[in-house]
Each structure stands twice: as C-alpha cells, then as structure tokens.
KOLKE-364717 format. One record per residue (C-alpha): residue in three letters; x, y, z. Coordinates in Angstrom, 3 decimals. Example, Ala and Ser with C-alpha at 12.3 -4.5 7.8 and 13.67 -1.06 7.14 Angstrom:
# residues 2
ala; 12.300; -4.500; 7.800
ser; 13.670; -1.060; 7.140
END
This chain:
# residues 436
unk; 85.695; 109.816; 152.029
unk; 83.914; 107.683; 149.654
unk; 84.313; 107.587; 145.930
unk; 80.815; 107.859; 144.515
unk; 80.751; 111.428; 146.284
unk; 84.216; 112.484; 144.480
unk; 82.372; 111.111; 141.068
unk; 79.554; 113.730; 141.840
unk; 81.459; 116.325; 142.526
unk; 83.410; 116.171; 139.393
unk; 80.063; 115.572; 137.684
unk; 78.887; 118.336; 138.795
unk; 81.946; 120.261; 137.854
unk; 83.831; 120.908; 140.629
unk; 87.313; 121.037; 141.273
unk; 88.856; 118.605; 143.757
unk; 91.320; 118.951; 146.469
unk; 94.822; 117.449; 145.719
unk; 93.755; 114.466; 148.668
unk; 90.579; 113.384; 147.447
unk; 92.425; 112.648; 143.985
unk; 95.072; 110.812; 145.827
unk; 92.604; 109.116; 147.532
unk; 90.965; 107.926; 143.877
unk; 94.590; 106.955; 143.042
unk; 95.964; 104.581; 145.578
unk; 91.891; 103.324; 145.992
unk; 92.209; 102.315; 142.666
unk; 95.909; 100.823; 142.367
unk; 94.964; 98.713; 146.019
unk; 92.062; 97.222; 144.194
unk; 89.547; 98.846; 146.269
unk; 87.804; 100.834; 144.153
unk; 86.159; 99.237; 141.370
unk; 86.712; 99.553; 137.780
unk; 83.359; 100.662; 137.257
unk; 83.496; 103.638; 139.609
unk; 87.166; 104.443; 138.105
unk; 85.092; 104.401; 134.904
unk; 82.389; 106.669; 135.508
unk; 85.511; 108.814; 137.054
unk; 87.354; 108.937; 134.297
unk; 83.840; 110.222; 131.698
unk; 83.114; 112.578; 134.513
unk; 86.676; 114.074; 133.950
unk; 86.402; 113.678; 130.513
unk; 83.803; 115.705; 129.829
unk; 83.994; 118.451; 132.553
unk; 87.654; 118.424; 132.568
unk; 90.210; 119.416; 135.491
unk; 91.736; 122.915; 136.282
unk; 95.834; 122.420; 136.163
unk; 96.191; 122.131; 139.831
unk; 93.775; 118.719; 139.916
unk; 95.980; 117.732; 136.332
unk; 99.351; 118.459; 138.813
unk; 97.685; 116.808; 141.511
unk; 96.721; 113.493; 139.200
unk; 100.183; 113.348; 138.068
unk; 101.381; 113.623; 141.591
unk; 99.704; 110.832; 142.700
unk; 100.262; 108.563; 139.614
unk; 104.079; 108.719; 140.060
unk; 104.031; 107.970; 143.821
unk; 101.967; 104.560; 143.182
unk; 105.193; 102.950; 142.436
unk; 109.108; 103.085; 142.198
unk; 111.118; 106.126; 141.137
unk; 114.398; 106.036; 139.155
unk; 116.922; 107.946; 141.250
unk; 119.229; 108.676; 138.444
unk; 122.183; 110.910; 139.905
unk; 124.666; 108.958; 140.082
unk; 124.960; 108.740; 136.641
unk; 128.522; 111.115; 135.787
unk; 126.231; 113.778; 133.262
unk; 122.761; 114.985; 131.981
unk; 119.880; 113.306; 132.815
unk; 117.498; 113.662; 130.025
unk; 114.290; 111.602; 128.413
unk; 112.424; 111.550; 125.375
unk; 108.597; 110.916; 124.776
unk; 106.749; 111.301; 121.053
unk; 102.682; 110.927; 121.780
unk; 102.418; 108.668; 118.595
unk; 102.529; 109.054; 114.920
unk; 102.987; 107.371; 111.648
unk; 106.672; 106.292; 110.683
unk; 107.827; 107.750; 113.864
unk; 111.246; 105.657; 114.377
unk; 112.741; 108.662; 115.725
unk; 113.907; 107.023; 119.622
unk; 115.845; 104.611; 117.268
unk; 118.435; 107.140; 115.898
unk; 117.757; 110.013; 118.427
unk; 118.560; 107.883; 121.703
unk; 121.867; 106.283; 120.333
unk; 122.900; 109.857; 119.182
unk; 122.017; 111.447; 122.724
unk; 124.223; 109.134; 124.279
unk; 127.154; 109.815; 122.028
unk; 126.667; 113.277; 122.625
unk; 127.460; 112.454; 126.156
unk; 123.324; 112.424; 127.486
unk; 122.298; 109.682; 129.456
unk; 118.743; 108.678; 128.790
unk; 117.164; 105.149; 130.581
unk; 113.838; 105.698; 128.164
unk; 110.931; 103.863; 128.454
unk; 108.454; 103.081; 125.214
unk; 105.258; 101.199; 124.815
unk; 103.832; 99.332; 122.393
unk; 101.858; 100.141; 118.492
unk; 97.916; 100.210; 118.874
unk; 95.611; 101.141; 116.316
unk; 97.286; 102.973; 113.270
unk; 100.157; 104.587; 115.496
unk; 103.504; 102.534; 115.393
unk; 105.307; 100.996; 118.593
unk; 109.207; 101.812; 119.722
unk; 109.306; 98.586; 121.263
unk; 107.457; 96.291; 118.531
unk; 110.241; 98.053; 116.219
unk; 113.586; 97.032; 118.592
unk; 111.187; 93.412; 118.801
unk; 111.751; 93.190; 115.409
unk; 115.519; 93.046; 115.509
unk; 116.263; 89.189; 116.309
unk; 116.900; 88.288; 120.253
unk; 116.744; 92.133; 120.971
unk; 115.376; 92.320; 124.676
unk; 112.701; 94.878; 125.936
unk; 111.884; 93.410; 129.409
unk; 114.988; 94.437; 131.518
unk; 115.113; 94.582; 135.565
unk; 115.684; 98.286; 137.226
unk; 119.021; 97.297; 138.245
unk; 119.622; 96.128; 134.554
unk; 118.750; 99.237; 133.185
unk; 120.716; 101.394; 135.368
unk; 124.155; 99.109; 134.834
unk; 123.392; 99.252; 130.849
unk; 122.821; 103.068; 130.974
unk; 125.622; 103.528; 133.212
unk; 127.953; 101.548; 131.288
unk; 126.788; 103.106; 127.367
unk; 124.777; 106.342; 128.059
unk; 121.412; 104.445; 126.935
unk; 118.893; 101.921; 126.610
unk; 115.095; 101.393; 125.463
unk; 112.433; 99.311; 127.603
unk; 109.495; 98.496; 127.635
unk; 107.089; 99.809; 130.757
unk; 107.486; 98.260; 133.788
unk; 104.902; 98.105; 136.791
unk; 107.429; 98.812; 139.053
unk; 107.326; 102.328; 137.931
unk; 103.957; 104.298; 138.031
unk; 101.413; 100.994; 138.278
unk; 98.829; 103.528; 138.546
unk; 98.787; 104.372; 134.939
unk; 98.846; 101.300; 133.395
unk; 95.511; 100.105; 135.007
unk; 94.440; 103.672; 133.937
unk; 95.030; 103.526; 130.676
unk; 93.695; 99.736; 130.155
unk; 90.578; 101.445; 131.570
unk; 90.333; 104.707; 129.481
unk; 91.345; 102.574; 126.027
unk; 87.921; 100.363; 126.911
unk; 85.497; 103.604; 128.401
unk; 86.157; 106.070; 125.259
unk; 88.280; 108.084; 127.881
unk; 91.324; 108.175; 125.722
unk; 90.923; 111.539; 124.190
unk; 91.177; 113.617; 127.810
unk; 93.759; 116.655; 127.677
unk; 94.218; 116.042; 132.153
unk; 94.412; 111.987; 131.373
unk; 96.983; 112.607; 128.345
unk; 99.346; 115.014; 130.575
unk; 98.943; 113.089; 133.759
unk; 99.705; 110.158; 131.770
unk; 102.970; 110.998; 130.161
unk; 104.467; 113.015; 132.197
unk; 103.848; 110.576; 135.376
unk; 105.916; 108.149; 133.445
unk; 108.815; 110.577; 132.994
unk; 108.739; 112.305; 136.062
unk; 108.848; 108.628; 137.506
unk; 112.013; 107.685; 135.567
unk; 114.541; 110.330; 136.818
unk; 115.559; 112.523; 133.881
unk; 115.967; 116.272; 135.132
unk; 115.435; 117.167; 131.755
unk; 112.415; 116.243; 129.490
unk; 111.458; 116.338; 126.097
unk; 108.214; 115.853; 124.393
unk; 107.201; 115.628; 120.475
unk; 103.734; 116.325; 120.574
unk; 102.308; 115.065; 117.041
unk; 99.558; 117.447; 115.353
unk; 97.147; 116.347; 112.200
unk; 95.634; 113.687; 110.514
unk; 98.210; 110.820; 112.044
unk; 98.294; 112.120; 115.043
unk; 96.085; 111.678; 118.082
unk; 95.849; 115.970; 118.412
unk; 94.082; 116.544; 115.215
unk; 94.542; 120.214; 115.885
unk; 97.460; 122.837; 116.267
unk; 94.838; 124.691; 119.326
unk; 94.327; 120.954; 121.079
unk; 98.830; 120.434; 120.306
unk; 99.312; 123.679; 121.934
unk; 97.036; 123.434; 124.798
unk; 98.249; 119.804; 125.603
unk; 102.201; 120.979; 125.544
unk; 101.260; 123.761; 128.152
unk; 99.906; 121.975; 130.530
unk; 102.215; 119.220; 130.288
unk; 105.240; 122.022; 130.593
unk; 103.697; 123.529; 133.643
unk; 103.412; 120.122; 135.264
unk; 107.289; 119.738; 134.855
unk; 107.774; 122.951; 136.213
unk; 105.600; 122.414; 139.056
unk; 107.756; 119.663; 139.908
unk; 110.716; 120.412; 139.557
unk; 111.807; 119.524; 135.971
unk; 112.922; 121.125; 132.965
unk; 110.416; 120.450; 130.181
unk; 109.939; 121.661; 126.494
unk; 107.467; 120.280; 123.877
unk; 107.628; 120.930; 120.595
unk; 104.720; 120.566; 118.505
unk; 105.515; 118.633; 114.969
unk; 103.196; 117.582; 112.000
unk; 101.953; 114.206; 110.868
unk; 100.094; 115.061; 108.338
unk; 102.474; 112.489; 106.187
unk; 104.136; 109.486; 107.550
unk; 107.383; 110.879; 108.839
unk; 110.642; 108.990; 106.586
unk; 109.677; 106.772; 103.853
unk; 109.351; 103.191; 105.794
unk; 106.198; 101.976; 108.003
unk; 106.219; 98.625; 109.298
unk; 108.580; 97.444; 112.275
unk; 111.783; 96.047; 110.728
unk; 111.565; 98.239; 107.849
unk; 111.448; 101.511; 110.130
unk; 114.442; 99.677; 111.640
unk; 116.132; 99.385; 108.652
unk; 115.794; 103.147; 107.970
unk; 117.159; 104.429; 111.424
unk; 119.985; 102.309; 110.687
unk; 120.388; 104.515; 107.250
unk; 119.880; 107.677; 108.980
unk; 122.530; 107.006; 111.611
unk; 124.868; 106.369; 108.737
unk; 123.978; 109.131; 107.329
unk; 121.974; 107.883; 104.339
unk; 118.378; 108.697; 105.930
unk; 115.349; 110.640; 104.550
unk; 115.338; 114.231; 104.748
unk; 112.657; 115.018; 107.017
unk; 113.235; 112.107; 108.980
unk; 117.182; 113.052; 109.602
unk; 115.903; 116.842; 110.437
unk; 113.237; 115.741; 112.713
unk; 116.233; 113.580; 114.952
unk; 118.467; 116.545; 114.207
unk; 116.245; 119.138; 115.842
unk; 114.974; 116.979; 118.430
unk; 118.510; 116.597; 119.558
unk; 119.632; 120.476; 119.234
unk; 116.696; 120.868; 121.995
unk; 117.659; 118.298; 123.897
unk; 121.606; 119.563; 124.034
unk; 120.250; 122.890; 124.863
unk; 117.421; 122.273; 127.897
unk; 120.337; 120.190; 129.521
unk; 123.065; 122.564; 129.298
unk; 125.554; 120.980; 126.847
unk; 124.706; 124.066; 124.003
unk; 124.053; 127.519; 124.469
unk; 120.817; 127.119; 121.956
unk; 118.858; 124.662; 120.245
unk; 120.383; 125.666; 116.937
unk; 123.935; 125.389; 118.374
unk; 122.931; 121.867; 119.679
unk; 121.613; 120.815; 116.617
unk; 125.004; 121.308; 114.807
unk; 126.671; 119.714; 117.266
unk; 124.381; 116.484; 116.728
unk; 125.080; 117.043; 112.580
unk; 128.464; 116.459; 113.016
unk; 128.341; 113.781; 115.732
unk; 125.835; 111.658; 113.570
unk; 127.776; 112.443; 110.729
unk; 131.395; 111.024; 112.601
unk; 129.817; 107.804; 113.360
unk; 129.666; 107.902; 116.624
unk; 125.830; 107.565; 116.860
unk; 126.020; 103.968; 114.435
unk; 128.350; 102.528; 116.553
unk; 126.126; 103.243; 119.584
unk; 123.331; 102.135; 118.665
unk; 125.070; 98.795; 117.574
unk; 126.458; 98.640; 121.321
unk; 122.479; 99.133; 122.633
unk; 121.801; 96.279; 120.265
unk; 124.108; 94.206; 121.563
unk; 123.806; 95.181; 125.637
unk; 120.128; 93.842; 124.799
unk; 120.573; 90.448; 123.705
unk; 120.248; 91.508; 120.173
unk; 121.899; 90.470; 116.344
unk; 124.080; 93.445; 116.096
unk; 125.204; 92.039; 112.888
unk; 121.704; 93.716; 111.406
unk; 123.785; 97.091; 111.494
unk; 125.767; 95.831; 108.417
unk; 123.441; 93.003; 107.366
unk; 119.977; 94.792; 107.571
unk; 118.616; 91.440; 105.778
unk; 118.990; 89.713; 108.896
unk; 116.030; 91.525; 110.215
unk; 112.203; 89.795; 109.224
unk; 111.451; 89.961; 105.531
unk; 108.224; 90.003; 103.461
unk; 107.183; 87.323; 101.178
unk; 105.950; 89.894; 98.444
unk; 106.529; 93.360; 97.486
unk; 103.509; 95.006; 95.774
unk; 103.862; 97.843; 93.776
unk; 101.102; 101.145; 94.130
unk; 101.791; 103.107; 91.076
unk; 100.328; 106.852; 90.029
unk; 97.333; 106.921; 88.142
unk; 97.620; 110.710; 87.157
unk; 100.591; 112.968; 86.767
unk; 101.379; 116.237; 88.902
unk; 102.896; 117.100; 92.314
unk; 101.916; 114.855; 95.870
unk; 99.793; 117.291; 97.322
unk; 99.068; 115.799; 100.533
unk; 99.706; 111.997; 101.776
unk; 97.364; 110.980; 104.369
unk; 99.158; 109.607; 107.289
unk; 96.245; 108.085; 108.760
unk; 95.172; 105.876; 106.085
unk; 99.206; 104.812; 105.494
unk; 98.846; 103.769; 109.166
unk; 95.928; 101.664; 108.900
unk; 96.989; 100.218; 105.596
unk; 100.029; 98.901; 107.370
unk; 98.002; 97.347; 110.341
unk; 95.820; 95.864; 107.950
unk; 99.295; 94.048; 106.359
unk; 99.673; 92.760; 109.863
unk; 102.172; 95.037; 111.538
unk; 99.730; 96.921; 113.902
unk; 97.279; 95.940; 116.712
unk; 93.181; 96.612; 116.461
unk; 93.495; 95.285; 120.330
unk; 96.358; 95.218; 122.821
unk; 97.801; 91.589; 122.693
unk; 97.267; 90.948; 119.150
unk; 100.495; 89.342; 117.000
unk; 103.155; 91.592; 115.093
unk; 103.923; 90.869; 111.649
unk; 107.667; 92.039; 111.679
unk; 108.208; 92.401; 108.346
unk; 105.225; 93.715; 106.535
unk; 104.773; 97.342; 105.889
unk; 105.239; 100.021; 103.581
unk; 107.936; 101.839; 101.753
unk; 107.076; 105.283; 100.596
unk; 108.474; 105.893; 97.068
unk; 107.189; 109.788; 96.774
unk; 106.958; 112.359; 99.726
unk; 104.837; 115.832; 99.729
unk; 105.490; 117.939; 96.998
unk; 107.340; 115.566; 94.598
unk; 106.676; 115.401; 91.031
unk; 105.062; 112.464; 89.903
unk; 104.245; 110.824; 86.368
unk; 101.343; 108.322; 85.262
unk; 102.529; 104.707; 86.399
unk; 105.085; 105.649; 88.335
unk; 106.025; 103.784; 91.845
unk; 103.704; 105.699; 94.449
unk; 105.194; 103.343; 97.117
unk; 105.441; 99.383; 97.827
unk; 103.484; 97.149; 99.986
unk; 105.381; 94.587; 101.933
unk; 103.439; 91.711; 101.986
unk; 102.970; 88.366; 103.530
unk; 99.145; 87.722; 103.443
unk; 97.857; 88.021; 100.266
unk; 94.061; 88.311; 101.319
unk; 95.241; 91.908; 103.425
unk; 96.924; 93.230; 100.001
unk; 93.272; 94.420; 98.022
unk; 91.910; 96.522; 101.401
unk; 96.268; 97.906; 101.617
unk; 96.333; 98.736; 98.493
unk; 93.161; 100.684; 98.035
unk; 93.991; 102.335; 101.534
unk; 97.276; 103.310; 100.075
unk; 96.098; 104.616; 96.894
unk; 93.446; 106.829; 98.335
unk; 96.095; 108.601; 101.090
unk; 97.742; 110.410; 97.875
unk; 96.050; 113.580; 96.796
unk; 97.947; 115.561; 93.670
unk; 98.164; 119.152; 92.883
unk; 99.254; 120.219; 89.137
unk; 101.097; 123.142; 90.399
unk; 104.174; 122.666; 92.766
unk; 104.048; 122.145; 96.509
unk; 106.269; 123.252; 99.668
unk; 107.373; 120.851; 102.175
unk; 107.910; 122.074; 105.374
unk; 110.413; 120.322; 108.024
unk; 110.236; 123.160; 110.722
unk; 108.048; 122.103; 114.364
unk; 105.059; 123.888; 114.275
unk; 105.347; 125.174; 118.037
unk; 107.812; 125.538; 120.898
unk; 106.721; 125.650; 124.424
unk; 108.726; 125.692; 127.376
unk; 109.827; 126.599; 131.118
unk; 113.210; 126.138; 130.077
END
C-alpha cells in the first residue's frame, strides 16, 4: 500500500476502504508519511469529500492513535461538552461548574482562541495561577473528587489530530465537513463521556456560515456517535451577535462569574440553561430537555453552581478569591467609549467584526503561538433589538495599546446596523439533531 495511490484514488473520487485510511493515519502520526503527501490528502478530501463510512472510518482511526479515557469508575453520568467556536462564547465557564453540581461528571477538554473565535482555555489563563496543563491521572483525581475540570489538549489523547489540524490550518483545508466531524468527535470519543453534546455555531461569527452547512455537519457528527457507541445530540445555535455582552478573556470571565450568581445576560444565561436541560436529558437525570432545563434554573439559582466553579478554580492552582474580587483578574489601561451616531432599534450586530475588533485590541491570535492580552476586549452596552438614542454608549473598548484603538473602534462601529421600527430577539437553537 503506498500513499500516493490512496491520494489518487480520492482524487479521482473514490471512496476508500476503512484500512487504507488507517493506513494514512498511523503513516502519518509515525512520521512516515510526509506532510506534503498528508497535504495533497487532505485538498483531495476537501474538495471531493468522503461518504460517512470513510468520515466513521477517519474518526476511528484518529482516536486509536493515542490514549483513551476509561471513565467508569466515576460513581454517575459521563457526559462532555464541545461548542465549534463563536464570538463571546464563555459558555464551558458556567455550563461545566453547573453540570457538576447537577451531579454530571465531565473531564472536558478545550483549545485555544485563533483568528476572531475566542479560546476556553486563554479565558481560565486569564484567571491568575489557574492551571490548564494537567497529567491524565490529575484529571481523573480532580474530576473524581468535584464532578469537573477544564484542560487544555493533551497528545496523549488522539495525537493524530493535532498534527492534522496544524496541517489543514496551513493547506486551506480547514473548511472540510469529514475533517470538522472526524476532528471533534475523535477528541470526545477519545475522552470517555458516554454522553456527548455539541453546540454547533451558525452565521456570520461562526465558522458554518449557513443553517444547510450547521445541519449537515450535526448529522454526520450524530451518526458517528451512534456508530460508535455514544449518545450524541447537536444543537444548532446562532452567532449572528456576540453571545453575552463581554469579549475579551478576563472580561468573559468576569461575566460567567455574574451568570453563575445569577446576575448574567439574558441570552447568555438561556444559552447555559438550555445547553444543560439537554445535557440532563441525553444522560438520563430528566425525562426531557425542558424538564432538565428547570432543574439547572433552580440549581444555578441555589448557588450551587458559584461555589463549584470556585472549587475548579481552586483544584487548578488558581486565585479563587476572583469569585468575590473579579478585579483581581487582568485589567485594561483605558476604557473607550463607541457611542450611536443615529437613533432607532440595533438591527443586527455583526459578530464577526466584534471578534476581530477584539483581536486587533490584543486578545486574539492571527497565528497559533502569538501573546494574549488578558484584559483587553469589549463590553457590549446594546444587544439586538434595543432601542437606541444619538450619543448613546454603543459599547466600550478595553484598551491597553492605544495605536490598536482607531482600526477597534471603526471595526466596532461598523458591526451595528439600526432599524427605525422594532426588532425580535430570538434565544431559541435553531436545530436539534440527535440519536438520542
């Protein structure tokens, strides 16, 4: 078997047998196929595509280049979490710590912020001494001991992606429906939960730009699950806005620590609620995803949530005091008010360009590796569909570098588009999909 005939094949498109992609797969990991025949592999794919038993195949093979997380000895629900990326999206920061006090365990795993999309672990990096980079075995005693805990990826678990992915970000091979399922769902499969959800963003912040592309990506990613063995919904949700008001690392810290005290955006709070309610449900603990979403109202609403979070905080090395003192996380030199320049209702607020204004602050990566600016960002003052009048606060830049603040600002002011008549906000997902 040699590679260059498995590139032609798929150039030519054909499908390929489950051990000529396994073959690809360890090649690759063992270092003896190239990077530029992995390349050419990966356009090949992108392009002609795979059928779902080469996507259930991929994934197959990407999960057995490394460790799995054997998770049953833990005394209740396995479950685990995954959002594909958005604007504002802090919502692993409230929704594991309220899991766990609704008696879920959940060892999650989160990358990084590249581009305009925000990072779950560049946000917990924010909070001072807070550690990401935890052993296996430390992982499993922390989740064992408080029903949670958020790392970053190891290469123990599924190596085979992570040189993947380093290649696809490089080759334009990013934007693959097969490479975005196998991807994910490698990575949860690998970590052990029998029970999996996924928030699958849709719209202008999002990497599916499209409800068709949202939808197509959740069912294949569902029938992967289900072809091995795991219960799996996704649930399709916009970002057309930034979700919550905050963007930037500390300051979407700051605003789960709100929300878990009950004190959080609207659409935020509902988007933890009803990822919660699901999560109840596909693991047993409710009888529906409605029932389970009361059930997390009242624990977040107790307390219980706060306090668990604060114990996560402090399992991981970090200040716990920031749950009472949120000043003790990074602050911003200046804060830089955007103000209306015509009256009427927030029509639309472009998530994308929020994003990119808050990278261009410092608090997001052009390139993997570049520095974090902790505590730059921006703090949304107006939502969708709020009334507005001339000069009033549109939302404030957080600011340390005072050459970034012209291109922000401008960014910022041109995400807001205004209706004069009134406008509906929606909180609802867009989609459900499941084999549960």
């Amino acid at each position: 078997m040699r590679a260059v005939d498995l590139i032609i094949k798929k150039r030519d498109g054909k499908a390929l047998k489950d051990e000529e992609i396994d073959f690809l797969i360890k090649g690759y990991v063992q270092g003896e196929i190239p990077d530029y025949q992995m390349a050419s592999f990966l356009m090949a794919t992108l392009i002609r595509g795979m059928n779902l038993e080469e996507t259930v195949a991929l994934t197959r093979s990407m999960v057995e280049s490394g460790k799995q997380l054997d998770l049953s000895f833990l005394p209740g629900p396995t479950i685990d979490k995954h959002s594909t990326g958005g604007v504002g999206d802090k919502v692993s920061l409230a929704l594991v710590p309220l899991l766990a006090a609704c008696g879920l365990f959940i060892a999650k795993m989160s990358g990084r912020g590249l581009g305009h999309t925000g990072g779950t672990i560049d946000k917990l990096e924010s909070i001072p001494g807070f550690r990401t980079a935890l052993s296996l075995e430390e992982l499993l005693a922390q989740v064992r001991e408080i029903g949670c805990a958020i790392v970053a990826q190891t290469p123990e678990l599924v190596p085979a992606d992570g040189k993947l992915y380093a290649l696809r970000d490089v080759t334009g091979t990013v934007e693959s429906i097969p490479l975005i399922a196998s991807s994910v769902m490698s990575k949860k499969i690998a970590a052990g939960a029998s029970s999996i959800l996924i928030d699958v963003k849709c719209g202008r912040g999002a990497f599916m730009k499209t409800l068709k592309q949202a939808k197509e990506l959740s069912r294949v990613m569902v029938e992967i699950g289900g072809r091995m063995g795991r219960k799996v919904t996704c649930l399709v949700t916009p970002m057309e806005e930034p979700l919550g008001q905050a963007v930037g690392n500390a300051l979407e810290v700051k605003e789960a620590i709100e929300t878990l005290k009950g004190k959080g955006p609207r659409d935020f709070t509902e988007a933890v609620l009803e990822l919660c309610g699901e999560l109840l449900f596909l693991s047993g603990k409710e009888k529906s995803p409605e029932e389970g979403k009361e059930r997390a109202r009242e624990v977040l609403l107790g307390g219980a949530a706060l306090k668990k979070f604060q114990q996560m905080i402090s399992a991981q090395g970090g200040d716990e005091r920031v749950i009472a003192d949120p000043w003790r996380l990074p602050q911003a030199n200046l804060r830089w008010i955007v103000s209306a320049k015509r009256e009427g209702y927030i029509k639309t607020i472009d998530a994308f360009k929020i994003g990119k204004a808050a990278m261009v602050l410092g608090g997001g990566r052009e390139k993997k590796g570049d520095p974090i600016d902790y505590g730059v960002g921006i703090g949304l003052r107006k939502k969708t569909g709020d009334q507005v009048t001339l000069e009033e606060p549109l939302a404030i830049l957080y600011v340390n570098n005072r050459e970034r603040l012209e291109e922000a600002q401008d960014l910022v002011e041109k995400a807001f588009s205004f209706s004069e008549e009134p406008v509906e906000r929606k909180f609802k997902p867009l989609a459900r999909i499941s084999n549960a």
